[in-house]
MARBA-3410 file (N, C-alpha, C, O; in Angstrom, 1 decimal):
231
-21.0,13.9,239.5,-20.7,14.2,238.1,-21.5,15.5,237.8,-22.7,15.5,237.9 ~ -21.1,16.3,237.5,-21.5,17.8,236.4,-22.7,17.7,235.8,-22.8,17.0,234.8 ~ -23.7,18.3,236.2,-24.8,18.1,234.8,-24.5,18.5,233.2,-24.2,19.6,232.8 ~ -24.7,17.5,232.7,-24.5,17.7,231.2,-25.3,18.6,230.9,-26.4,18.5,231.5 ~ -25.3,19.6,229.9,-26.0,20.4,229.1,-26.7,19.9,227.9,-26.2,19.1,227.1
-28.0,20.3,227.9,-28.5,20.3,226.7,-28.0,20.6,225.2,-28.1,19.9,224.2 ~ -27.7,21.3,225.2,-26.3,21.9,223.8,-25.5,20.7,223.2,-25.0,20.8,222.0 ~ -25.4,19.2,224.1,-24.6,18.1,223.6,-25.6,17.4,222.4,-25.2,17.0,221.3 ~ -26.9,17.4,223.0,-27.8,16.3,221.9,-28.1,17.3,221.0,-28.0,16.9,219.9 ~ -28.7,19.0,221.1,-29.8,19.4,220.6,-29.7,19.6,219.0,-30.7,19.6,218.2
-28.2,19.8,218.5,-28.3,19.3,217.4,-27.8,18.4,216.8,-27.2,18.4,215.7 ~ -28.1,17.3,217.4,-28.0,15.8,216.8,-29.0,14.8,216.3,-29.6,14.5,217.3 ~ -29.3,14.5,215.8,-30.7,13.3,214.6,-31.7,13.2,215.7,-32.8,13.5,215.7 ~ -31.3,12.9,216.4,-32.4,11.5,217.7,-33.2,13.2,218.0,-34.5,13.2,217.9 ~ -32.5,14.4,218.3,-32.9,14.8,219.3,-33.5,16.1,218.8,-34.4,16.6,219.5
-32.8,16.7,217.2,-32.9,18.0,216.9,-34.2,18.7,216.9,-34.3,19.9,216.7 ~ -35.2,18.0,217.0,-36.4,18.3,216.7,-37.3,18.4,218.0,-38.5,18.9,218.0 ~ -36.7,17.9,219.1,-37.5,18.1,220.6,-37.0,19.3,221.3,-35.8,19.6,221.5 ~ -38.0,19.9,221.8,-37.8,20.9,222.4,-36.8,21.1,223.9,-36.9,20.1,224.7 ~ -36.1,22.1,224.4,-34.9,21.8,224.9,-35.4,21.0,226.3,-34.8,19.9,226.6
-36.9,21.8,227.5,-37.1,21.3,228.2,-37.2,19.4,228.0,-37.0,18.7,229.0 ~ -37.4,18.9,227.0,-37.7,17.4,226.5,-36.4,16.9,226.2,-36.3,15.6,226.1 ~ -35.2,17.6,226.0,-33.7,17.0,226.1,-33.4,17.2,227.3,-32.7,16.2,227.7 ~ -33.5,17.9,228.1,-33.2,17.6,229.6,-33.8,16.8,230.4,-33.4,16.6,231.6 ~ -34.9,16.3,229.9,-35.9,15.2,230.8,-35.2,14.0,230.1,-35.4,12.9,230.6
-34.1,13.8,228.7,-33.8,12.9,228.4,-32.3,12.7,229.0,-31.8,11.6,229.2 ~ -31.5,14.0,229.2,-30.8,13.6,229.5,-30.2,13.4,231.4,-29.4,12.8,232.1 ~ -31.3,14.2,231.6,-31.0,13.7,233.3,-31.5,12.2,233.4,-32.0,11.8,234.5 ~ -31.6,11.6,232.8,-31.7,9.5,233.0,-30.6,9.2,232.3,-30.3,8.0,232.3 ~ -29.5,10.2,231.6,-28.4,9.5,230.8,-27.1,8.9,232.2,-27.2,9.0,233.4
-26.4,8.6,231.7,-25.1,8.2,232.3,-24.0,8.3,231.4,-23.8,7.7,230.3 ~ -22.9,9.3,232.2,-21.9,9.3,231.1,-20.7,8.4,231.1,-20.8,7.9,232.3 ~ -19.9,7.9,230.7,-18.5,7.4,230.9,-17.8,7.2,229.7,-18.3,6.9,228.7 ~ -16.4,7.5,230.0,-15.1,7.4,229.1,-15.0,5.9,228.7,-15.3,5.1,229.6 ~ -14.7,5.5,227.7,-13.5,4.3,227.5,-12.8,4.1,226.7,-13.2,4.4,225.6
-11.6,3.8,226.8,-10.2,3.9,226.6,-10.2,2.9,225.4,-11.0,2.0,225.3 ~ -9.1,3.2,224.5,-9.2,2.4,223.5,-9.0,1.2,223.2,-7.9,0.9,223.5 ~ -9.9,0.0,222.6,-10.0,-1.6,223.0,-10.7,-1.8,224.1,-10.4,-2.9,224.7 ~ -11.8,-0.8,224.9,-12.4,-1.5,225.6,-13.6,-1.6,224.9,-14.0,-1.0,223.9 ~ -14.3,-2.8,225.7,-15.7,-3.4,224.9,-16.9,-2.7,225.9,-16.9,-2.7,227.2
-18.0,-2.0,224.9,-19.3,-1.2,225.9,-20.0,-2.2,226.1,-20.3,-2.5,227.2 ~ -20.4,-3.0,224.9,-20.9,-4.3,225.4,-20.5,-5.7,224.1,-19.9,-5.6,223.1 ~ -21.0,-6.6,224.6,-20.7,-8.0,223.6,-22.0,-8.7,223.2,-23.0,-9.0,223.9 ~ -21.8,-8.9,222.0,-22.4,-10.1,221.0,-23.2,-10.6,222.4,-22.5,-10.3,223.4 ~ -24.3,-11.2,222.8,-25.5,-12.0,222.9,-25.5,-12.1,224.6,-25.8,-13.1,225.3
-25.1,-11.0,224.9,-25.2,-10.5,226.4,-26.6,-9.8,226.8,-26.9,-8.9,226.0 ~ -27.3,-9.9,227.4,-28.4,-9.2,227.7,-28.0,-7.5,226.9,-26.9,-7.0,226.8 ~ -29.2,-7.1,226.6,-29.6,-5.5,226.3,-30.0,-4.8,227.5,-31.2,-4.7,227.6 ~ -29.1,-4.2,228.4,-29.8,-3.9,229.3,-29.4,-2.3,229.5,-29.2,-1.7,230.5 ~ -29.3,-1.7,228.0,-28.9,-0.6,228.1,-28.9,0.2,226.4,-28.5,-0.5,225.5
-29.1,1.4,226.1,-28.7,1.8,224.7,-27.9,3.0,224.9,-27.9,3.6,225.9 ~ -27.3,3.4,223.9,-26.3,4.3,223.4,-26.6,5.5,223.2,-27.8,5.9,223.1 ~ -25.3,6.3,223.1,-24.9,7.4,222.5,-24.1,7.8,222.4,-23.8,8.3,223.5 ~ -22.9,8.1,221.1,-21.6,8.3,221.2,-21.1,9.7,221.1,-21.1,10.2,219.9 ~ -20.6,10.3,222.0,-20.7,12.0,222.3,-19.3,12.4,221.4,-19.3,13.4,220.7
-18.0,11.3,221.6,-17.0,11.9,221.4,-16.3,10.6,220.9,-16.6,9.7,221.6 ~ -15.3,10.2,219.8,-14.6,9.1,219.8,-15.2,8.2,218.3,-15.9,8.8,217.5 ~ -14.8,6.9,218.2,-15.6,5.9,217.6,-15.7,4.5,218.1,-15.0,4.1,219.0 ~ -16.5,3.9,217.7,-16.9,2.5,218.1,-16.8,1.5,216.9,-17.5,1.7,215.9 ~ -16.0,0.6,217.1,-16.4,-0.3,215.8,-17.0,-1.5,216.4,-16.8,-1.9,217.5
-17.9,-2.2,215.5,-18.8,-3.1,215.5,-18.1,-4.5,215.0,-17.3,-4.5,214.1 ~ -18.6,-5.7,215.7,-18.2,-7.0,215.3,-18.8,-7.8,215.4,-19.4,-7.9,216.5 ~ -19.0,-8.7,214.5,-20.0,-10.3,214.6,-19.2,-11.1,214.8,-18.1,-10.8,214.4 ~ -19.6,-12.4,215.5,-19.1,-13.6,215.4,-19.3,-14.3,214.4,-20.5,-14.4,214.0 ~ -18.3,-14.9,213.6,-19.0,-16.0,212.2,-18.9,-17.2,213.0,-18.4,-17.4,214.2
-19.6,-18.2,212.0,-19.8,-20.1,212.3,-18.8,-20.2,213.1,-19.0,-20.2,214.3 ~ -17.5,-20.2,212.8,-16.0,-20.8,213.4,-15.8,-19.8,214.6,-14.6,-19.9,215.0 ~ -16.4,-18.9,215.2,-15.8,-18.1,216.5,-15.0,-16.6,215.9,-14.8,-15.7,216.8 ~ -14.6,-16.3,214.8,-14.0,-15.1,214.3,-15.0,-14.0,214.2,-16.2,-14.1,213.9 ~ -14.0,-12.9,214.7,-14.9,-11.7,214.8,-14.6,-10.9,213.4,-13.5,-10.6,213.0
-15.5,-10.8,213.0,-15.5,-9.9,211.5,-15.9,-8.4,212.0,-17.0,-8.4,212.7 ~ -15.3,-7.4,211.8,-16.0,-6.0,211.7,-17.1,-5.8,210.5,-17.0,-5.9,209.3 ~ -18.1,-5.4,211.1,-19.2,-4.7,210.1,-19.3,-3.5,209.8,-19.8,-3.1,208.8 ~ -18.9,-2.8,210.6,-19.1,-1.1,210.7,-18.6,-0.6,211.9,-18.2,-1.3,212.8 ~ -18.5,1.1,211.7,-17.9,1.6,212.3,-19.0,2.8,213.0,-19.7,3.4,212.1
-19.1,3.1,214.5,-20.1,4.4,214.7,-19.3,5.5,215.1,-18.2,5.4,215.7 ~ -20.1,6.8,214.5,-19.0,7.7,214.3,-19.8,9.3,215.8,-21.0,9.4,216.0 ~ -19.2,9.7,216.1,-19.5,11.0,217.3,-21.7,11.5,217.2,-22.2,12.0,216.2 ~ -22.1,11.3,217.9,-23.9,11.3,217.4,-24.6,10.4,217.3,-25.9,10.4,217.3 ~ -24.1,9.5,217.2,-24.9,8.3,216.4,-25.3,7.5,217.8,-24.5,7.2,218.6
-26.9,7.1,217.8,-27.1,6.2,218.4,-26.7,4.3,218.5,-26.4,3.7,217.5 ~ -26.8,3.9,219.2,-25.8,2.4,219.1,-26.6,1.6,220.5,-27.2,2.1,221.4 ~ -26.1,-0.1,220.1,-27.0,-0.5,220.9,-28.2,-0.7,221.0,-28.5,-0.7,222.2 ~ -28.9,-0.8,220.4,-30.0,-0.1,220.0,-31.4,-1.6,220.1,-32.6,-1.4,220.0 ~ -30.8,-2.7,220.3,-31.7,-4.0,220.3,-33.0,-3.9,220.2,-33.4,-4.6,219.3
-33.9,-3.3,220.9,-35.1,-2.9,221.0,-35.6,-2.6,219.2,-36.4,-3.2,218.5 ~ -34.9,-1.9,219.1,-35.2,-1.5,217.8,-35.6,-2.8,216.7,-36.6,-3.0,216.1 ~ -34.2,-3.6,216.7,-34.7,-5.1,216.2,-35.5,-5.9,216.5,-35.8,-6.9,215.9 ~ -36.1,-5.5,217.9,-37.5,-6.6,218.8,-36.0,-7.7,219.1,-36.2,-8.9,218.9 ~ -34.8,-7.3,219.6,-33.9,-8.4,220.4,-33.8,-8.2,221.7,-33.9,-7.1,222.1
-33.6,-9.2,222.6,-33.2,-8.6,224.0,-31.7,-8.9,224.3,-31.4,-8.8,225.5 ~ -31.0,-9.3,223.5,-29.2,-9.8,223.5,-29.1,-8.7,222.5,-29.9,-8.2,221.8 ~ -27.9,-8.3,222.7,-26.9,-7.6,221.9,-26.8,-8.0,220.5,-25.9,-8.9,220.7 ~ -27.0,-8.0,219.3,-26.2,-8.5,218.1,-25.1,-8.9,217.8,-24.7,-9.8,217.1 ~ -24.1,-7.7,218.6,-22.8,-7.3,217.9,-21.9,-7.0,218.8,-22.5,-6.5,219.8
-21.0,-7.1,219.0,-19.8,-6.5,219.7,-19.7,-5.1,219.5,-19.5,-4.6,218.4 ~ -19.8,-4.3,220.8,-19.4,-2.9,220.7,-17.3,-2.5,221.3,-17.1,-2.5,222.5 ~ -16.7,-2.4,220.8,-15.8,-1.9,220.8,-15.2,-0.3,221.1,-15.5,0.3,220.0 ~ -14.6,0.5,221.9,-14.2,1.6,221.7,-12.7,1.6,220.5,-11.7,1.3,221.0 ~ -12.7,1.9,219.2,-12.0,1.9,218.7,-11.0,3.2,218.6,-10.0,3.1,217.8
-11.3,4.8,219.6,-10.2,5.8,219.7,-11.0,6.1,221.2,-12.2,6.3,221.3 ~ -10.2,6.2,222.1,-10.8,7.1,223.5,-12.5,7.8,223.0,-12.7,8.8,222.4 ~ -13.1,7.1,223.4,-14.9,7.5,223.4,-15.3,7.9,224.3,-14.8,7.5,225.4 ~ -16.2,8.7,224.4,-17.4,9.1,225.7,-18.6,8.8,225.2,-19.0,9.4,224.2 ~ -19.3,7.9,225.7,-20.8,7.9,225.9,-21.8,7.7,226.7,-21.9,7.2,227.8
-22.6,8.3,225.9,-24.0,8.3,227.2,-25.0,7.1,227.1,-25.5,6.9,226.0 ~ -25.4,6.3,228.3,-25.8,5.2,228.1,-27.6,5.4,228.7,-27.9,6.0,229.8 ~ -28.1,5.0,228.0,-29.9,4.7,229.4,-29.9,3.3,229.4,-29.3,2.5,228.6 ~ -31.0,2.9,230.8,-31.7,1.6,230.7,-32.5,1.4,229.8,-33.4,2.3,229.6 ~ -32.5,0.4,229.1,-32.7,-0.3,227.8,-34.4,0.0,228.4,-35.2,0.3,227.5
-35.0,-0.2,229.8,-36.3,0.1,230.2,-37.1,1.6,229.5,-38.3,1.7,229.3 ~ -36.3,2.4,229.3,-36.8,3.5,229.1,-36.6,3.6,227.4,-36.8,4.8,227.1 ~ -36.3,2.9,226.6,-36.4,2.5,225.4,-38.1,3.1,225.2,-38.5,4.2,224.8 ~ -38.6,2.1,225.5,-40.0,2.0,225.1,-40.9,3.5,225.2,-41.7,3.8,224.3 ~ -40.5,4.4,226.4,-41.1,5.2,226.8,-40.6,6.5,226.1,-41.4,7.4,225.9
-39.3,6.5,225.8,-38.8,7.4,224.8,-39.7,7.4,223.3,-40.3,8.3,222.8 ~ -39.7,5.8,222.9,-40.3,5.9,221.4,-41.6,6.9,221.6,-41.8,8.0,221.2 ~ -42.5,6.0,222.6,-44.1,6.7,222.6,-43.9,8.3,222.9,-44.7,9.0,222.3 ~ -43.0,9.0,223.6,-43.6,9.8,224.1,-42.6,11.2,223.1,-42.9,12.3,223.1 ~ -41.5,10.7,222.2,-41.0,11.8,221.5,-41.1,10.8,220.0,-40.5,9.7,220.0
-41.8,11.2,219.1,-41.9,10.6,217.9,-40.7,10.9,216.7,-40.2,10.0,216.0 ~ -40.4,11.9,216.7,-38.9,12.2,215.6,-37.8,11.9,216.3,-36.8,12.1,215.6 ~ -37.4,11.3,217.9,-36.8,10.6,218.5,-36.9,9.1,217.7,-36.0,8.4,217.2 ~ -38.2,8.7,217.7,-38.2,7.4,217.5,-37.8,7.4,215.9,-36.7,7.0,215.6 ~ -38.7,8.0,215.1,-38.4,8.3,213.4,-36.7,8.3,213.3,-36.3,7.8,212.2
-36.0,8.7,214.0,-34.4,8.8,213.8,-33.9,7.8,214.3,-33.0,7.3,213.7 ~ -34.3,7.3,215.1,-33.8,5.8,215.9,-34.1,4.7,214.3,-33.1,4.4,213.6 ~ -35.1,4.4,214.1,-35.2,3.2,213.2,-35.1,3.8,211.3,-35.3,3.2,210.3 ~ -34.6,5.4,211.6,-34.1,5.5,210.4,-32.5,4.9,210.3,-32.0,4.4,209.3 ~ -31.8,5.1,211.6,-30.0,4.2,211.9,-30.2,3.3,211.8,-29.4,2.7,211.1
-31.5,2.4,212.5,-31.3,0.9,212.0,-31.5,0.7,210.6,-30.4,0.3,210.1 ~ -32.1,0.8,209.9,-32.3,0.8,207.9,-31.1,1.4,207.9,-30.4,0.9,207.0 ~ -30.4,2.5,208.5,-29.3,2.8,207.3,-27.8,1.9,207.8,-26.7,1.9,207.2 ~ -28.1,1.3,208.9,-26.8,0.3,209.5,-26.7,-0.7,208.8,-25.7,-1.2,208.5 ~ -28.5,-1.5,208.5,-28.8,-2.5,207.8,-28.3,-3.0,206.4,-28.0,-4.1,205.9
-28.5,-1.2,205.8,-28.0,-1.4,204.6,-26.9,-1.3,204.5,-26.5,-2.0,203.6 ~ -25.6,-0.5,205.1,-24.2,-0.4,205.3,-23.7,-1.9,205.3,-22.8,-2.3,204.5 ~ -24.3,-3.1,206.5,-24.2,-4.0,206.8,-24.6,-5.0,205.5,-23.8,-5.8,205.1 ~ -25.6,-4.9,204.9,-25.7,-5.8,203.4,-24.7,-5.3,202.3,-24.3,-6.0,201.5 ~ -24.3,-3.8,202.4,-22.8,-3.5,201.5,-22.0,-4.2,201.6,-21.6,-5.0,200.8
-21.6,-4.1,202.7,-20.5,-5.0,203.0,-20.4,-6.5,203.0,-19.4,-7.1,202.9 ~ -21.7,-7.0,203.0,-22.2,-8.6,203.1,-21.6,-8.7,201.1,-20.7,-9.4,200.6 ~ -22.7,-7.7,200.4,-22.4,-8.2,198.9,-21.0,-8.0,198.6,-20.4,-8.8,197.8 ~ -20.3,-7.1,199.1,-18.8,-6.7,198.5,-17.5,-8.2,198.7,-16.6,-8.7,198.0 ~ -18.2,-8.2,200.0,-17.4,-9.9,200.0,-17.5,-11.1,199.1,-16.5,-11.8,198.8
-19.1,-11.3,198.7,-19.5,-12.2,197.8,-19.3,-11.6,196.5,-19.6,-12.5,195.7 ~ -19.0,-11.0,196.1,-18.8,-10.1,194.4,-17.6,-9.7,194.0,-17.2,-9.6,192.9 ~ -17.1,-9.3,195.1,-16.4,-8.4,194.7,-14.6,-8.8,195.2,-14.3,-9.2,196.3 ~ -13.8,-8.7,194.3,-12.0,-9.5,193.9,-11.9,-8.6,195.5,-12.8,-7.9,196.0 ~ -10.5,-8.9,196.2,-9.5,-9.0,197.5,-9.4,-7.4,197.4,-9.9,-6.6,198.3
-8.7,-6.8,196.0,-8.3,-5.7,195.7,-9.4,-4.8,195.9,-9.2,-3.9,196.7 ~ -10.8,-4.9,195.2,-11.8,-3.7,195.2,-12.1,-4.2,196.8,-11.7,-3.3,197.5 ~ -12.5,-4.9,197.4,-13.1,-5.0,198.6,-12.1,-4.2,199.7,-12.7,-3.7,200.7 ~ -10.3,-3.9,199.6,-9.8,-3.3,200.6,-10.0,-2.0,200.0,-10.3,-1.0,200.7 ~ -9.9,-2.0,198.7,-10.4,-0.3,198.6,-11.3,0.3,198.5,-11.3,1.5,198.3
-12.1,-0.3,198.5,-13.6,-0.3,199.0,-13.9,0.2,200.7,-14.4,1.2,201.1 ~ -13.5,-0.6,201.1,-13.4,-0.3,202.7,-12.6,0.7,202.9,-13.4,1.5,203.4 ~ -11.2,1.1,202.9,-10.5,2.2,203.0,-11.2,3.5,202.8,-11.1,4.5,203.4 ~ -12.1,2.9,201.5,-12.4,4.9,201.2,-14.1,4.6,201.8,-14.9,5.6,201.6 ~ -14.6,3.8,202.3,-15.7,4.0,203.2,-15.2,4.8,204.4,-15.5,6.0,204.5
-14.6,4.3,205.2,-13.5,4.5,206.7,-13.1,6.2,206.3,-12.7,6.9,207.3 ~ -13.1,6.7,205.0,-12.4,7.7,205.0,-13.4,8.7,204.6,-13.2,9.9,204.9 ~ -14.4,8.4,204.1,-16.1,8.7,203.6,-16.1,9.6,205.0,-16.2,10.8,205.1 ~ -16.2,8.5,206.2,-17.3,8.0,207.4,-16.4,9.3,208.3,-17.0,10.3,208.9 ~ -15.2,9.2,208.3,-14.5,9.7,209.4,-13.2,10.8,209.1,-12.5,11.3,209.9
-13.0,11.1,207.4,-12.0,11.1,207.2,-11.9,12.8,207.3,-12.7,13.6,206.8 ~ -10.4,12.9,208.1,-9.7,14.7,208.2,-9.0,14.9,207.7,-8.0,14.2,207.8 ~ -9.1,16.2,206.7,-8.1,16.7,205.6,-7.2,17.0,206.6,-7.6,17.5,207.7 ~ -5.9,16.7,206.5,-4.6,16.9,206.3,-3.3,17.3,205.0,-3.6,17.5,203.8 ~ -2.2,17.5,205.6,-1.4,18.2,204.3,-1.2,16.8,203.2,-1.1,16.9,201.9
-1.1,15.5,204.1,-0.8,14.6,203.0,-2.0,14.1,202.2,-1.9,13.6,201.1 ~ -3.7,14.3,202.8,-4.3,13.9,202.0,-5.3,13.5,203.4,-4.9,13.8,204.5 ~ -6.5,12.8,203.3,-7.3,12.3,204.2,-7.4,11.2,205.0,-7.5,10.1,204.7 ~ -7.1,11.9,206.2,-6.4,10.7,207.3,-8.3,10.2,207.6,-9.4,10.7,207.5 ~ -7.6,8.9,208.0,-9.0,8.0,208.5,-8.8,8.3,210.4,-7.8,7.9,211.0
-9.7,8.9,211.0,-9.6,9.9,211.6,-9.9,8.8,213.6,-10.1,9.2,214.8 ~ -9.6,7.3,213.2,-9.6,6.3,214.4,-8.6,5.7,213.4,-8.5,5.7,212.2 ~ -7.3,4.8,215.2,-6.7,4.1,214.9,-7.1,2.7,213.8,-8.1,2.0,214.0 ~ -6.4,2.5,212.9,-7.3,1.4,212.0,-5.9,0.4,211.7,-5.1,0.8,210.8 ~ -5.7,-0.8,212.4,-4.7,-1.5,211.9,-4.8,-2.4,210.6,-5.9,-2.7,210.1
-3.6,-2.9,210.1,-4.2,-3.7,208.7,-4.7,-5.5,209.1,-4.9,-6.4,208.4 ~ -4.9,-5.4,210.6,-5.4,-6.4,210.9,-7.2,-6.1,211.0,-7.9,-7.1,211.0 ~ -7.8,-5.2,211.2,-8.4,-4.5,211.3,-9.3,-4.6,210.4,-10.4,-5.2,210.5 ~ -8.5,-3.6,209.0,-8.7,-4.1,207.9,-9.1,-5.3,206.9,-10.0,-5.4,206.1 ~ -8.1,-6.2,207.2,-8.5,-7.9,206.9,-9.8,-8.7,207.7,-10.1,-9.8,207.3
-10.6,-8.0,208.9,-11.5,-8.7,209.5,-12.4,-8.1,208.7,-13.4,-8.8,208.6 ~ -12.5,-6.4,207.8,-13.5,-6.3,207.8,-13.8,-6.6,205.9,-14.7,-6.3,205.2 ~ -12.9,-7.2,205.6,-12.7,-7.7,204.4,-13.0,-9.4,203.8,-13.4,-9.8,202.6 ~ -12.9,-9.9,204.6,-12.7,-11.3,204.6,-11.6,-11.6,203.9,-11.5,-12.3,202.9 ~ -10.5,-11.0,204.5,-8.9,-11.6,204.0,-8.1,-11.7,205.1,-8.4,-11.7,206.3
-6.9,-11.9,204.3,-5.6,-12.1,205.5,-5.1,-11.0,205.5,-5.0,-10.2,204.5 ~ -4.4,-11.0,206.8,-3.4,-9.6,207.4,-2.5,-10.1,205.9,-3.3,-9.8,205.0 ~ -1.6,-10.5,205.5,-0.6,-10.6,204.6,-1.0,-9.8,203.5,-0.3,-8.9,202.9 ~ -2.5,-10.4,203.1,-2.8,-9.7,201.6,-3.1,-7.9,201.7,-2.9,-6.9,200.9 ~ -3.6,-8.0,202.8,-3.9,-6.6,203.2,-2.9,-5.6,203.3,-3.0,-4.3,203.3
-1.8,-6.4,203.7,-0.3,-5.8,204.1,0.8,-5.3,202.5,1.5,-4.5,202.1 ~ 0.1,-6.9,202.0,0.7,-6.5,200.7,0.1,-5.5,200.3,0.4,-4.5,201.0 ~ -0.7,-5.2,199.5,-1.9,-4.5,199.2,-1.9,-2.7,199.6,-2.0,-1.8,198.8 ~ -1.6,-2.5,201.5,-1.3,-0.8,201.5,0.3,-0.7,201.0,0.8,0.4,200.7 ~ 0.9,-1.6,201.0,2.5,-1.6,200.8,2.5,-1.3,199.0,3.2,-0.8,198.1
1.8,-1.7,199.1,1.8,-1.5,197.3,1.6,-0.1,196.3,2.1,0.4,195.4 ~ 0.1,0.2,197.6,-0.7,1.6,197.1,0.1,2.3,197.6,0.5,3.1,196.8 ~ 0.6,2.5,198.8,1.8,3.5,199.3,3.2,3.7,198.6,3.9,4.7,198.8 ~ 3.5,2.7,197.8,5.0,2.8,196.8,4.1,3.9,194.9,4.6,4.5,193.9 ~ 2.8,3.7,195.5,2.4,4.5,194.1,1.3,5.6,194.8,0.3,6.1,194.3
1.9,5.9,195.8,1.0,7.0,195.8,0.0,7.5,196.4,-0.1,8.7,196.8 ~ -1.0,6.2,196.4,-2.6,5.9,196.8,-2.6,6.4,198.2,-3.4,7.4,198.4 ~ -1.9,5.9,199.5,-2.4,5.7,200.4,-0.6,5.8,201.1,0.4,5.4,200.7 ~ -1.0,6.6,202.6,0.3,6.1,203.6,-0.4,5.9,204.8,-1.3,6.4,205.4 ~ 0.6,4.8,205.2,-0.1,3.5,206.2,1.2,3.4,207.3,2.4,3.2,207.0
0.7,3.6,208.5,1.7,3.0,209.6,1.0,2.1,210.0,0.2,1.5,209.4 ~ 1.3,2.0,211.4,0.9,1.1,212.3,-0.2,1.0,212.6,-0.7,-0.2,212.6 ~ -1.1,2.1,212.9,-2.6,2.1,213.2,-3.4,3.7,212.8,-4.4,4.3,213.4 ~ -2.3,4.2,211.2,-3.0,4.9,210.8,-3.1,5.2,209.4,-2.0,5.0,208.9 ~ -3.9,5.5,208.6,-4.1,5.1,207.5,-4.4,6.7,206.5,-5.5,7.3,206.6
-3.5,7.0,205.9,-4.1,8.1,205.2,-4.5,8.1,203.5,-3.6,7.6,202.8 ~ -5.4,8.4,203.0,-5.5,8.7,201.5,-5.3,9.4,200.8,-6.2,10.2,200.6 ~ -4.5,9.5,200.2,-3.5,10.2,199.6,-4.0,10.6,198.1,-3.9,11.8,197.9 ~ -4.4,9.9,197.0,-5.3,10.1,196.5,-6.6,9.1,196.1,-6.8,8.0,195.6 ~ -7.2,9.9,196.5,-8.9,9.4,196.6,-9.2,8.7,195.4,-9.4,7.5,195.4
-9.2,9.6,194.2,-9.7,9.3,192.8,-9.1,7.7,192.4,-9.9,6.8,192.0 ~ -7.7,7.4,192.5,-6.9,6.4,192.8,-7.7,5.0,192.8,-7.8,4.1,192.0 ~ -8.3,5.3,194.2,-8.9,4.2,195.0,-9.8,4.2,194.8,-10.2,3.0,194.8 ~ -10.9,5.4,194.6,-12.5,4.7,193.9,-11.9,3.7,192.4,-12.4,2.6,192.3 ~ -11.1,4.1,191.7,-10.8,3.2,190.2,-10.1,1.9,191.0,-10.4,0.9,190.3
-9.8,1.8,191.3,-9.3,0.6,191.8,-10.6,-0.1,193.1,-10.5,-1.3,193.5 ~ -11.5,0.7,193.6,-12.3,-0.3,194.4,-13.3,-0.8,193.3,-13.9,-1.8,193.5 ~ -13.5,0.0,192.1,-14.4,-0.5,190.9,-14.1,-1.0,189.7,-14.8,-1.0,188.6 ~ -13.0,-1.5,190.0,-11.9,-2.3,188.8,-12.3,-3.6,189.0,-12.5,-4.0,190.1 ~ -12.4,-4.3,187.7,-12.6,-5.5,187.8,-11.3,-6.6,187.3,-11.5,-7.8,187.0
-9.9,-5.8,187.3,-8.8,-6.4,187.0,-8.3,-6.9,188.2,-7.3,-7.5,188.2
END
């Protein structure tokens, strides 16, 4: 394999602040590899025997609930560290990692976790600043379920996905990973049907155009009044 260049991390969170010889001592322990879309990097309550980095692509995230259903929590977008257990003091995975569009990432032994924190500190400072800001992404979405009607919670999510990832285009802001309206419904707590009704609806007025596994916003304004409507 090619040695990777330093140029990939040096301006990204984990790393912008270490000096380049100290990104090449991190990245010659990396490991790169592709995966294709729908493959899993790792699963819910598998050993941690490894942590992240997503160079190219996205990853969506999934919990198991009581009954065996996988709910999405979030989505990780090109930079962002993932995987991360250590950080929680876990040695199992949390979550389901998913490749949700063709990804590349770079993986270490979850061993060299420890030795990273001690020995680059704004490495570490950025690592458990992702965990607090996943935490809290992850309690949004926990309260939007409990609070909040079918309607604001899909458009709620829509224009998060479009926040997180989204590319101006001529029709308006495409959500920039395949996103099915089954997809949709796991990370909502609804059904494919309502969710189906629902872009079928905003697409006859305007809001949004929706195929198969791609989702554009058409107008934005639209959908914040409608994720903050209480009708």
């Amino acid at each position: 394999m090619a040695k990777l260049d330093e140029s990939l991390l040096t301006g990204l969170p984990p790393f912008s602040q270490l000096e380049r010889p100290q990104v090449r001592a991190i990245l010659d322990e990396a490991t790169s590899r592709r995966y294709d879309e729908g493959k899993a990097i790792f699963r819910e309550g598998f050993d941690a025997d490894h942590f992240f980095l997503l160079l190219d692509g996205f990853v969506r995230v999934s919990r198991a609930t009581e009954t065996g259903e996988q709910v999405i929590v979030l989505h990780i977008s090109p930079g962002q560290l993932f995987g991360i257990a250590r950080a929680l003091q876990r040695e199992t995975y949390p979550a389901t990692a998913i490749a949700a569009a063709e990804s590349i990432v770079l993986s270490w032994p979850m061993r060299l976790w420890a030795p990273f924190i001690d020995s680059y500190p704004s490495f570490a400072a950025e690592s458990y600043k992702t965990v607090g800001l996943r935490l809290g992404e992850i309690q949004a979405s926990l309260t939007e379920m409990a609070t909040k009607a079918v309607e604001q919670r899909v458009a709620a999510t829509v224009l998060r996905m479009a926040n997180q990832s989204g590319r101006k285009t001529d029709d308006g802001i495409e959500i920039a990973f395949p996103v099915t309206r089954e997809n949709i419904a796991d990370m909502t707590g609804t059904t494919l049907h309502t969710v189906s009704r629902l872009l079928s609806g905003w697409q006859k007025q305007g809001i949004v155009k929706s195929t198969r596994k791609h989702v554009v916003v058409t107008d934005p304004h639209r959908l914040v009044v409608l994720s903050q409507s209480n009708s």
